[in-house]
C-alpha positions as CSV (number, residue, x, y, z in Angstrom):
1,X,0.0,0.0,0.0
2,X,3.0,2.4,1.5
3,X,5.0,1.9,-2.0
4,X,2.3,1.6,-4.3
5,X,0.8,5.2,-2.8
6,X,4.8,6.5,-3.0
7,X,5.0,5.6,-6.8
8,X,1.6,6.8,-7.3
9,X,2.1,10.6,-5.5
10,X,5.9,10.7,-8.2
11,X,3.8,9.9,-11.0
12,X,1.2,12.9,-10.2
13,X,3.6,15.4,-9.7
14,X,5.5,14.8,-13.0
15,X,2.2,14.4,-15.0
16,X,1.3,18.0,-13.4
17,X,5.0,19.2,-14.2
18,X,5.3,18.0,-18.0
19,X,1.8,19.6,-18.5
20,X,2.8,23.4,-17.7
21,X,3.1,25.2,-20.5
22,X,6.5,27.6,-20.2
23,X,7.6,30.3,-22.2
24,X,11.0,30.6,-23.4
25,X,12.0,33.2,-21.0
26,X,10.4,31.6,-18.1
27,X,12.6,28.6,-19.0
28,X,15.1,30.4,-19.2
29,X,14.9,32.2,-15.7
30,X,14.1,29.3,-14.0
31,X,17.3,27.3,-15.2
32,X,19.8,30.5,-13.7
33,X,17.9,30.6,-10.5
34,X,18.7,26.6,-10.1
35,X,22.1,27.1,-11.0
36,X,22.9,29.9,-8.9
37,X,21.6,28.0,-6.0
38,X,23.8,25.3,-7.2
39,X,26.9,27.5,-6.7
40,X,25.7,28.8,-3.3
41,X,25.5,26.0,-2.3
42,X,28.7,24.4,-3.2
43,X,31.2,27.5,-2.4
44,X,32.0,28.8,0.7
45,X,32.3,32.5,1.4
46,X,36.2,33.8,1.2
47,X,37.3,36.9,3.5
48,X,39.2,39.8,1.8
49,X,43.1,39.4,1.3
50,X,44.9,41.8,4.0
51,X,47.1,44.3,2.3
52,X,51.2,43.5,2.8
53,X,52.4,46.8,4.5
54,X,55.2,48.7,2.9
55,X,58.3,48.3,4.8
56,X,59.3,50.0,7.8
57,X,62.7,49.9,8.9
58,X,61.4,51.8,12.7
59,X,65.2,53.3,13.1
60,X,68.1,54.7,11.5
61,X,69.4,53.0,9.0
62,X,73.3,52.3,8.4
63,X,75.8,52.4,5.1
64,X,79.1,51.9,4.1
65,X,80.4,53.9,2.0
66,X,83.2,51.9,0.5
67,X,86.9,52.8,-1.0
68,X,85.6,53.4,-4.5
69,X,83.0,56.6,-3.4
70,X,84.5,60.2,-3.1
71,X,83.7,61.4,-0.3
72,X,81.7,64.2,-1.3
73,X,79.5,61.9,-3.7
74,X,79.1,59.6,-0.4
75,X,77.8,62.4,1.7
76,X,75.1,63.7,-0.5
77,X,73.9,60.3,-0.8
78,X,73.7,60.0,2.8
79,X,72.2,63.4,2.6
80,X,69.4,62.1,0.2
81,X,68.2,59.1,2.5
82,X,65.4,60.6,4.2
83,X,62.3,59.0,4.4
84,X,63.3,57.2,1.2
85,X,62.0,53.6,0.8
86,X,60.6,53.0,4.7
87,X,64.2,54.2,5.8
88,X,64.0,57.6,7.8
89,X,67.9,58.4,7.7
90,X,71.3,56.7,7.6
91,X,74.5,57.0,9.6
92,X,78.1,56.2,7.4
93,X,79.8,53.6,9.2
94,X,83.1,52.7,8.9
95,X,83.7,49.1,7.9
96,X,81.6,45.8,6.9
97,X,81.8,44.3,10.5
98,X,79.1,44.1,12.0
99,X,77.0,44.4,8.6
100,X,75.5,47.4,7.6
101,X,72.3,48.0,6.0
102,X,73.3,49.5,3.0
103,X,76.3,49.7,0.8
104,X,77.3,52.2,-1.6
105,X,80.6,51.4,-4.1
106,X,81.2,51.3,-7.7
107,X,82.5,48.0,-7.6
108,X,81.2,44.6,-6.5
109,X,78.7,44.2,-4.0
110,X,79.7,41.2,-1.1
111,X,77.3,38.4,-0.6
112,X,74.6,38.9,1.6
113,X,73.5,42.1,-0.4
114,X,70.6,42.6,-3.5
115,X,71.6,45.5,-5.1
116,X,70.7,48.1,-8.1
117,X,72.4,50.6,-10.4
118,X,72.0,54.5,-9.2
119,X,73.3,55.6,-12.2
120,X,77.0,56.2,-14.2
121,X,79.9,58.3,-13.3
122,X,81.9,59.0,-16.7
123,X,85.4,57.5,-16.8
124,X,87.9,60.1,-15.9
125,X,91.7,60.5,-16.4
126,X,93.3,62.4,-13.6
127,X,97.0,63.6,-13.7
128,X,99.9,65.2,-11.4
129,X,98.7,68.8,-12.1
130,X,101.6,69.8,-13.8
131,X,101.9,66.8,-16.4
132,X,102.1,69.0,-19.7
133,X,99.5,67.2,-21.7
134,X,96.0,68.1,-22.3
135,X,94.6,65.3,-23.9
136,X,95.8,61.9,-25.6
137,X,93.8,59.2,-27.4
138,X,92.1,56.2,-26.1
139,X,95.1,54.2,-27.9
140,X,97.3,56.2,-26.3
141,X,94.9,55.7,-22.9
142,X,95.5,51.6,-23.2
143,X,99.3,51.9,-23.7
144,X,99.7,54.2,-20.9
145,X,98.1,52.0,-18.7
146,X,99.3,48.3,-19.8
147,X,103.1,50.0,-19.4
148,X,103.5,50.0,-23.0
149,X,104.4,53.5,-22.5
150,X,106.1,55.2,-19.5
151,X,106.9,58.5,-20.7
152,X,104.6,61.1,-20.9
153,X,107.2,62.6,-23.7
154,X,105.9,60.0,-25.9
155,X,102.5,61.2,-26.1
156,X,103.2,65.1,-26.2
157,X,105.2,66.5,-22.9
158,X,107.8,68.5,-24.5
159,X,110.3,67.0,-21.9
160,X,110.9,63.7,-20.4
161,X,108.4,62.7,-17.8
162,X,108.2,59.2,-16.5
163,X,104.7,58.1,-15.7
164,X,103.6,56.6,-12.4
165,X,100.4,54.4,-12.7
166,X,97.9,54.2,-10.0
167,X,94.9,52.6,-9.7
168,X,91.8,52.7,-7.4
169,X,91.1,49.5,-5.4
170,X,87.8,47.9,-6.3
171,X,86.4,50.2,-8.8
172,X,85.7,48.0,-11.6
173,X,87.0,49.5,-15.0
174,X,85.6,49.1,-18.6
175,X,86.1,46.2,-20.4
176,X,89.3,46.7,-22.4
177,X,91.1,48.8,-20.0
178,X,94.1,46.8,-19.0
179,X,96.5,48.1,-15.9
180,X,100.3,47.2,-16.0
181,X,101.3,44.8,-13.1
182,X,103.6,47.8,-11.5
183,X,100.5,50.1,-11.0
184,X,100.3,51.3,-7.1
185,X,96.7,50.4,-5.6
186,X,95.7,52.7,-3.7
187,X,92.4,51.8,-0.7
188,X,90.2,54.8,-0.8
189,X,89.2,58.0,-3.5
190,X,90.5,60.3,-1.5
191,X,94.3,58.6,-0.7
192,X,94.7,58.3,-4.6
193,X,93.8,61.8,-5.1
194,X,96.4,63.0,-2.9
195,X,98.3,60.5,-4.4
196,X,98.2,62.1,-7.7
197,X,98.5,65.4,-6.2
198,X,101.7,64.5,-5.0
199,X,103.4,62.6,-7.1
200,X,104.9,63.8,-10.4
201,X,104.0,62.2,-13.3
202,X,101.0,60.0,-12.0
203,X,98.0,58.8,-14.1
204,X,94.8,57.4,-12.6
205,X,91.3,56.5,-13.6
206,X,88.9,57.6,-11.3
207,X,85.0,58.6,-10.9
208,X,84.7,62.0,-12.1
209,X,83.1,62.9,-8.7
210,X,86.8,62.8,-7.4
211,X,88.2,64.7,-9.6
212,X,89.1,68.9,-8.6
213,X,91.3,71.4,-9.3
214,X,94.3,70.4,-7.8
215,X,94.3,67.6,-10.1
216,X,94.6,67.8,-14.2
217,X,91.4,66.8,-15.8
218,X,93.3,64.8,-18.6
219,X,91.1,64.7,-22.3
220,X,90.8,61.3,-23.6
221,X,89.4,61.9,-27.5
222,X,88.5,65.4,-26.9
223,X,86.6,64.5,-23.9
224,X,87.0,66.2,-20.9
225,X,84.2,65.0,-18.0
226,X,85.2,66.6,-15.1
227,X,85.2,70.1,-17.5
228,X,81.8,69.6,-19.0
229,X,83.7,69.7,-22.5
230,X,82.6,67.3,-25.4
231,X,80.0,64.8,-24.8
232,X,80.2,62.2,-22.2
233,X,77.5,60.0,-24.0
234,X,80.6,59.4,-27.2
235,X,83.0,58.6,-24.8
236,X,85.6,56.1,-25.9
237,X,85.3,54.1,-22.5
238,X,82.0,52.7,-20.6
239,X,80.9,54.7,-17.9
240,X,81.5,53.4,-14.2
241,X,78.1,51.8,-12.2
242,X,77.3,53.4,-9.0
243,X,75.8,50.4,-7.0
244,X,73.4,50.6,-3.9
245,X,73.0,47.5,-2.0
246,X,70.8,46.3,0.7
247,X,71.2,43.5,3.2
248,X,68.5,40.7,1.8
249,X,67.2,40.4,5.4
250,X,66.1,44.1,4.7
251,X,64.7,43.0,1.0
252,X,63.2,39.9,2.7
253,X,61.3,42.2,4.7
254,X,59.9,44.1,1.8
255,X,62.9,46.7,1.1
256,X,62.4,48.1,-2.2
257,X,65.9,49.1,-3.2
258,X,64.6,50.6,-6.8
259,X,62.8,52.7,-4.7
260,X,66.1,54.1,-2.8
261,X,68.2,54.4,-6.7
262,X,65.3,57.0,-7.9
263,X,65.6,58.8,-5.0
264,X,70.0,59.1,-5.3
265,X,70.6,59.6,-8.9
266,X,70.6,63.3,-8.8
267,X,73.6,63.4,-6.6
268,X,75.7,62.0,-9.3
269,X,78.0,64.8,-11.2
270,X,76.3,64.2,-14.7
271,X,73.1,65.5,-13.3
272,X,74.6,68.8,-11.7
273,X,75.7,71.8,-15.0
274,X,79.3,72.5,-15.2
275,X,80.0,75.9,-16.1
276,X,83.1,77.9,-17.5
277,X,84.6,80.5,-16.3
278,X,87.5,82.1,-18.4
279,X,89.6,85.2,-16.5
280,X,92.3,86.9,-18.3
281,X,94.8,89.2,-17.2
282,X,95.7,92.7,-17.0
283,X,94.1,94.3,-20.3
284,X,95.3,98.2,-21.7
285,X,93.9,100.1,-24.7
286,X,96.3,102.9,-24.0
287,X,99.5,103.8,-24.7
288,X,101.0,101.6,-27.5
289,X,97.7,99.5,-27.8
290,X,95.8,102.2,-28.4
291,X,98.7,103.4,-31.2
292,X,98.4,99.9,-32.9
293,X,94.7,100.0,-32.6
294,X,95.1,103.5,-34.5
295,X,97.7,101.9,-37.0
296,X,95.3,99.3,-38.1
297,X,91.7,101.4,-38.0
298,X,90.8,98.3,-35.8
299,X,89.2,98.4,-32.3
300,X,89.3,94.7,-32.3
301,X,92.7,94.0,-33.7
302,X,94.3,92.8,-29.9
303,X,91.6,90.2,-29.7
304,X,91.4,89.3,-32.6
305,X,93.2,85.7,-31.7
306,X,91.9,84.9,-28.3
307,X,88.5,85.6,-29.4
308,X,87.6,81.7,-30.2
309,X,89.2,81.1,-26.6
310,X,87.6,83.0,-24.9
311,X,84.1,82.5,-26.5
312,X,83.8,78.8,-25.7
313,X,83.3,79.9,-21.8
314,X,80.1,80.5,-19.9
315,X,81.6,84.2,-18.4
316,X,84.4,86.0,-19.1
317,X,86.4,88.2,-16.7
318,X,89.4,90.0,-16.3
319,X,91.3,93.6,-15.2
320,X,90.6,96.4,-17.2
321,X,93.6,99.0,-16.6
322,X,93.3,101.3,-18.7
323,X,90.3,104.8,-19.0
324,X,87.9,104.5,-22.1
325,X,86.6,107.8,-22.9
326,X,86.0,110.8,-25.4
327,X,86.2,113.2,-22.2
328,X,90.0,113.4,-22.6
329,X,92.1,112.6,-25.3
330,X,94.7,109.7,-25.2
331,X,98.5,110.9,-24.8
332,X,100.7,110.8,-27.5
333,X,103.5,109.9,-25.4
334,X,105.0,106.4,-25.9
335,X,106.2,106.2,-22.3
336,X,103.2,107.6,-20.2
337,X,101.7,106.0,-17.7
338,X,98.1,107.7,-18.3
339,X,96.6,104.9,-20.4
340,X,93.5,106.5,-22.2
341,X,91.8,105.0,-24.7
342,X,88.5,106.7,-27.3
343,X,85.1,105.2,-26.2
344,X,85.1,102.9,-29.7
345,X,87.6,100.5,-28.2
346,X,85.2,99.0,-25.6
347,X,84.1,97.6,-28.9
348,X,87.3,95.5,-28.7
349,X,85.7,94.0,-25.1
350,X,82.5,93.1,-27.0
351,X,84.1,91.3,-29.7
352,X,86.1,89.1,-27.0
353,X,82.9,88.5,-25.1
354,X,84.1,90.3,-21.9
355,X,81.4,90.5,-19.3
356,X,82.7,91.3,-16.3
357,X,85.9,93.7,-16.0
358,X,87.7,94.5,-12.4
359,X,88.5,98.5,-12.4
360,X,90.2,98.2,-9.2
361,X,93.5,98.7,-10.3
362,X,96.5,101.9,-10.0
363,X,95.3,103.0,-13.9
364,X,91.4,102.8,-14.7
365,X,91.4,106.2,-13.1
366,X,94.3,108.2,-14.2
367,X,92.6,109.9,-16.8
368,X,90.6,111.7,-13.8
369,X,87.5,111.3,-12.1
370,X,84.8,112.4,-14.5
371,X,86.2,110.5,-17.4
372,X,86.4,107.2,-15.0
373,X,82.5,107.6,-14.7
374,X,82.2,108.6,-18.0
375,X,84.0,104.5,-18.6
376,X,81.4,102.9,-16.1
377,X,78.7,104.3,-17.7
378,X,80.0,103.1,-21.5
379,X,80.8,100.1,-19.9
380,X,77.3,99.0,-18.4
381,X,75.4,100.6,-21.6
382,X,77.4,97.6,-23.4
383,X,75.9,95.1,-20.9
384,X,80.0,94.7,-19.1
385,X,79.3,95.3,-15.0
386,X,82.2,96.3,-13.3
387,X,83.6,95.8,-9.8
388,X,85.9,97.5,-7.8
389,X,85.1,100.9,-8.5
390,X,81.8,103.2,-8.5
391,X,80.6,106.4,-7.4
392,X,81.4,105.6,-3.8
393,X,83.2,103.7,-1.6
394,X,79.9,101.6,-1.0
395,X,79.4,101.1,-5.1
396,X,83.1,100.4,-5.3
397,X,82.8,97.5,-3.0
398,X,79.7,96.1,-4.1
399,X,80.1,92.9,-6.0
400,X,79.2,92.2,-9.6
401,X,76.9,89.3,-9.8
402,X,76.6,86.6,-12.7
403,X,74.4,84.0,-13.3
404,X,75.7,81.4,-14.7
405,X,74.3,78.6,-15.2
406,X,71.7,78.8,-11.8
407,X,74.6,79.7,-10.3
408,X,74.9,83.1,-8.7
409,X,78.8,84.5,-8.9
410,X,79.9,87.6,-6.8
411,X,82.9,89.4,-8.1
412,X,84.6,91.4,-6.2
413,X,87.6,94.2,-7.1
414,X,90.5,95.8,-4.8
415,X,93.0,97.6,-5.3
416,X,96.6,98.0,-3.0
417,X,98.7,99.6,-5.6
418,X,98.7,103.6,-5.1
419,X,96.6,104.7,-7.9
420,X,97.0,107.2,-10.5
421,X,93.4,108.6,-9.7
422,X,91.4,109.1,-6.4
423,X,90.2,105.9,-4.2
424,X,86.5,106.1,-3.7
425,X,85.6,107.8,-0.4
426,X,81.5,108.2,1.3
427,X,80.8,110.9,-1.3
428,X,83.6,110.9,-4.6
429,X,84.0,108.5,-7.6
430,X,86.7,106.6,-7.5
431,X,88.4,102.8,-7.1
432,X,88.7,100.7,-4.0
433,X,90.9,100.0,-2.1
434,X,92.2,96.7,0.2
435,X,90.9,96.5,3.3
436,X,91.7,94.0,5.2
437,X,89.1,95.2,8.4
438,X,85.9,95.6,6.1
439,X,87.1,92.9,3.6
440,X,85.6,89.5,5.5
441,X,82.2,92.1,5.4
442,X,82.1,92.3,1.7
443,X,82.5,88.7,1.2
444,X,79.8,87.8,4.5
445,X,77.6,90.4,2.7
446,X,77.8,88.8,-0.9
447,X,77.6,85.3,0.5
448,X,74.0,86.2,1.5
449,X,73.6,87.0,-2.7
450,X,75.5,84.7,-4.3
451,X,76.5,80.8,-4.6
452,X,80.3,81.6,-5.1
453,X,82.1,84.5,-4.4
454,X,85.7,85.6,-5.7
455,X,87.5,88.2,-4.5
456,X,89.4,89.9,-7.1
457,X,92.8,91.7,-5.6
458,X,95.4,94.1,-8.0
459,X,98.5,93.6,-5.6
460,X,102.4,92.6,-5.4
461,X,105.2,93.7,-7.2
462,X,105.8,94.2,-10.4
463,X,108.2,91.7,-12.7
464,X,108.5,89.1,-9.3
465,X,107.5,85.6,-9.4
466,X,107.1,85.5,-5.8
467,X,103.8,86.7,-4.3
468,X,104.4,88.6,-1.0
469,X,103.5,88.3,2.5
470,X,101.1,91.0,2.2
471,X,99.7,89.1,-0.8
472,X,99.4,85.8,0.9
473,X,97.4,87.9,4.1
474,X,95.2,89.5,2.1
475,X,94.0,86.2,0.2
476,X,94.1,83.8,3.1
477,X,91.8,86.1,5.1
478,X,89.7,86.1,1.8
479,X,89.6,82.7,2.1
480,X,89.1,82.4,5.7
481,X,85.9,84.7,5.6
482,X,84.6,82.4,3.2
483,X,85.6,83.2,-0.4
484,X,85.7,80.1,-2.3
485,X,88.9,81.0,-4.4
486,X,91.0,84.2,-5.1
487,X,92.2,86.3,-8.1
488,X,95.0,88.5,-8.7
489,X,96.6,90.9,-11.0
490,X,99.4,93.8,-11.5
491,X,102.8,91.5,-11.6
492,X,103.2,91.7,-14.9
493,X,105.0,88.4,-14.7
494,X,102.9,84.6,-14.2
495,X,102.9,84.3,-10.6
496,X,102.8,81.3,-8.2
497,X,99.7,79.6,-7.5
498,X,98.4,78.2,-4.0
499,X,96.2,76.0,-2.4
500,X,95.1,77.0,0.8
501,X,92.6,75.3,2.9
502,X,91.3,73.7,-0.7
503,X,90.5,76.9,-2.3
504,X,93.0,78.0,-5.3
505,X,94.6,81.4,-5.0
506,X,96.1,82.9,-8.6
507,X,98.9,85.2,-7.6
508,X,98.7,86.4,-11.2
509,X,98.4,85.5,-14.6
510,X,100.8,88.4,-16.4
511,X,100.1,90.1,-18.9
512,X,96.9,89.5,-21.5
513,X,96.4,93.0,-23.4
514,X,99.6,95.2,-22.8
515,X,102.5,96.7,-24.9
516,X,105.3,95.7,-22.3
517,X,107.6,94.1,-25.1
518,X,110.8,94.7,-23.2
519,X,111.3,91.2,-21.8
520,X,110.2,87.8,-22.4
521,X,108.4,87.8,-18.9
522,X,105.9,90.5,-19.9
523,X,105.1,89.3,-22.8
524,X,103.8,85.7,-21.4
525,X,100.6,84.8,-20.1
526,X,98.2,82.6,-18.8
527,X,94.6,82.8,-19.1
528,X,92.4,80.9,-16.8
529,X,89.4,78.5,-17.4
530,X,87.9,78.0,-14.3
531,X,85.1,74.9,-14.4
532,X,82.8,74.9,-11.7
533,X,80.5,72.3,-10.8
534,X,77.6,73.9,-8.9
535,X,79.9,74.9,-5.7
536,X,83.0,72.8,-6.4
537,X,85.8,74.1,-9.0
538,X,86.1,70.6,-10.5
539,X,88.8,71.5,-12.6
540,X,91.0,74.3,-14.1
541,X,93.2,74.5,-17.4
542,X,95.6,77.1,-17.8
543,X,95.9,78.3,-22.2
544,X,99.3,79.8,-22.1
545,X,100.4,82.4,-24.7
546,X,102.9,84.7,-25.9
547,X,101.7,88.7,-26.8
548,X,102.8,89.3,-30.7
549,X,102.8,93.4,-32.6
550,X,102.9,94.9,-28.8
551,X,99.2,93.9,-28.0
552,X,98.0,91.0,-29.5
553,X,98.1,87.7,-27.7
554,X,98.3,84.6,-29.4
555,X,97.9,80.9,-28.5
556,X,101.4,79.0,-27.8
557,X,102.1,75.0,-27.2
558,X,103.1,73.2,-24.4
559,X,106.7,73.6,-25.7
560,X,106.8,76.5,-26.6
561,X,105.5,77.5,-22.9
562,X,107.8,75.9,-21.0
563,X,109.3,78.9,-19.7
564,X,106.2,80.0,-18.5
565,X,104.8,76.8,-16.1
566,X,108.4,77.1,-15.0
567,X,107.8,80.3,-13.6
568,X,104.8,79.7,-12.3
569,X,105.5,75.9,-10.7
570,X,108.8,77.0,-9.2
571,X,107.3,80.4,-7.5
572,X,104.9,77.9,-6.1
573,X,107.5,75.8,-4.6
574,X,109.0,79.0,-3.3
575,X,106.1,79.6,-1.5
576,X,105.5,76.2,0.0
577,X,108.7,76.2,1.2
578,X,107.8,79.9,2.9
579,X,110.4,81.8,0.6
580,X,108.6,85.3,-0.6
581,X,109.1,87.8,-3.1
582,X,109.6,90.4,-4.8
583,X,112.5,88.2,-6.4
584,X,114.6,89.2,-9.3
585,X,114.2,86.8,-11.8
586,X,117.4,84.4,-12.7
């Protein structure tokens, strides 16, 4: 009964179900609705995935900055970790033991490190500042470097030099840069750049983050990387790899070091513009300059050679010792010591590119007072500012300021030679003169409006290649109020150079526009390209030259300037060894 009354109630209800007539869509619908409760039936809820949270390191972070980094390049990176990458600030420490958390090099990372590229530093060829080569080939690079050759006389220096190889230990060079097995290896950047400094005749390759002034930037093809001059991209070498590493532990943990290389990059040199700054000597248009000028119906005729020179820098500076004006006419003695020249010859400065001119000197006023304002004015209506001299002593002492670059350059102009013309005073035209009570104002007043500032002194004696006491007082208390080089002029005769604290003092660099044709000595010159990288003179390069016709300077070679670095590098031993001038020369 119980199983036949079963079968009987199944057989109903699918009688009752076949006989309902559905639509399509109602078929439809009903078959989703049964497979949806399928599904929710068969899959169990999931809870939403909890978010990884970025890393954290919770303290200061450490770093080694190993042997390969200059130390400046190593303090701005540890100047540029903050709040980078979960890491709120690092401390340099001074060896691998106990492990740091981060390690900066441009050569191998040890185990126990993940690390990533920051960016290149262009291979740079550093020399003993006084090796008398400007640039050699990459051929020439290779051969100097395997030992092939060990005298610098072989690729240029017009006497015999031997070369002293040294090499940085664990920078990793280019491929195809070999290194002869007497090279000295040397453990940190900044022991092989005294190294160099030091030692005559000494070659290194080195990050061009290492390289400064006191070093010679040596060109390899025409490129010069720590000068800003020709393009790094075409150089003949591969760049070196700056290399951050973190401790895996720190990557286990969910350290990103990508994150930390975007952050550092801009510390590298190739992302900071080098500028050029080119400063020439003492420059007259009167006397015989002015007569040649005359000859030749040609305002331009003394620049006429240097022009190309001195057009490939940024700014372009130098003494202007001479009056330009119509107020008084120019003598017509040979032998006077008034140098006047007509207004048309400032369009001699134009044509060189002069920007800048220093009037502090014993001549720029001897035409008289009205006629020295008379210049100032022609002057700045040709877009030259002037230091060192104004319509009072407070316009005489103010800088004049150059943008170069984004970087802001005070200049500033004195005077210690009694002057032919008045000094400025509170309420007269005139020059200015050296102070040595208000001079640390001037520069602590011009530090507050400029990035550099470069004092600019017209001092010694003349024909000496030994700067004085008086000279060396003036510029180290330059220095030691804060000016970040120092100039000089009025010698006649190349002077010594000096490093003092780090900063470079030029003595003088003789002669550059001036009818002295008496000696040898007067008619030699240096001028100056100064190449500064943001705040740091990376590198300078002296272009010596001999002045031809009684005004016109022209270009000369290593060997035929030989006579000139002498004079310079052995008034600069003079001084070292505390040995002043004046000094008659031998």
């Amino acid at each position: 009964m119980h199983k036949e009354s079963d079968q009987g109630t199944k057989q109903s209800s699918q009688a009752t179900l076949f006989s309902m007539r559905l639509t399509r869509r109602k078929l439809l619908v009903t078959a989703a609705a049964a497979m949806l409760t399928g599904c929710a039936q068969g899959v169990a809820p999931q809870p939403a995935a909890t978010p990884t949270p970025p890393f954290a390191l919770g303290r200061a972070g450490t770093i080694y900055l190993d042997g390969t980094v200059p130390p400046a390049l190593g303090s701005a990176v540890v100047q540029s970790i903050s709040n980078v990458a979960g890491i709120p600030n690092v401390t340099a420490v001074p060896s691998l033991n106990p492990s740091p958390d981060l390690i900066l090099t441009f050569g191998e990372l040890p185990p126990g490190y993940t690390g990533a590229s920051i960016g290149t530093s262009p291979v740079t060829a550093i020399t003993h500042v006084r090796v008398p080569v400007d640039s050699i080939t990459a051929g020439q690079t290779r051969a100097l470097l395997s030992g092939t050759i060990t005298d610098w006389s072989t690729v240029g220096a017009p006497y015999s030099l031997p070369i002293h190889l040294l090499a940085l230990q664990g920078l990793v060079l280019p491929n195809g840069v070999p290194l002869a097995g007497n090279v000295q290896t040397v453990t940190t950047a900044d022991a092989i750049l005294r190294a160099v400094r030091t030692q005559a005749g000494s070659l290194a390759l080195v990050p061009v983050e290492l390289a400064d002034w006191s070093v010679r930037n040596l060109g390899i093809d025409g490129i010069y990387p720590a000068q800003g001059r020709g393009d790094v991209t075409q150089a003949s070498f591969a760049p070196l790899i700056l290399r951050i590493g973190a401790a895996n532990k720190l990557v286990a943990r969910g350290l990103d070091v990508s994150l930390l290389t975007a952050s550092l990059g801009p510390a590298l040199a190739t992302t900071i513009p080098t500028f050029d700054m080119a400063v020439a000597g003492d420059i007259i248009l009167g006397r015989g300059v002015n007569n040649k000028m005359l000859e030749y119906n040609d305002y331009l005729y003394p620049f006429r050679k240097m022009r190309d020179e001195l057009m490939s820098a940024d700014w372009r500076v130098a003494n202007l010792e001479c009056t330009i004006t119509d107020l008084v006419a120019p003598p017509l003695d040979p032998y006077t010591f008034t140098f006047i020249t007509a207004r048309r010859a400032v369009d001699g400065l134009t044509y060189a590119g002069i920007q800048t001119l220093s009037v502090a000197n014993n001549h720029a006023d001897n035409g008289g007072v009205e006629p020295f304002v008379d210049m100032l004015h022609t002057l700045h209506e040709h877009n030259i500012t002037t230091c060192g001299g104004g319509n009072n002593l407070t316009e005489a002492r103010e800088p004049a300021i150059q943008t170069v670059k984004g970087s802001r350059v005070a200049l500033l102009g004195y005077n210690e030679i009694p002057p032919g013309g008045p000094y400025a005073d509170v309420n007269s035209p005139g020059i200015a003169p050296v102070d040595l009570k208000t001079l640390p104002q001037d520069i602590a007043a011009a530090r507050k409006r400029a990035d550099l500032v470069i004092p600019f002194f017209h001092w010694g004696v003349e024909y000496t290649k030994d700067p004085t006491t008086t000279q060396q007082q003036a510029a180290h208390l330059a220095i030691d109020a804060g000016a970040d080089m120092v100039l000089g002029s009025h010698p006649h005769w190349v002077q010594a150079i000096e490093s003092y604290k780090g900063r470079l003092i030029i003595y003088c660099l003789g002669n550059f526009v001036f009818d002295q044709d008496w000696s040898r000595q007067t008619l030699e010159g240096c001028m100056l390209h100064l190449y500064w990288r943001g705040t740091t003179l990376a590198s300078i390069r002296f272009v010596p030259y001999l002045i031809e016709d009684r005004c016109q300077p022209n270009i000369v070679s290593q060997a035929a300037a030989v006579d000139i670095f002498e004079r310079m590098w052995s008034g600069t031993d003079m001084l070292t060894s505390g040995q002043y001038g004046p000094e008659p020369e031998p």
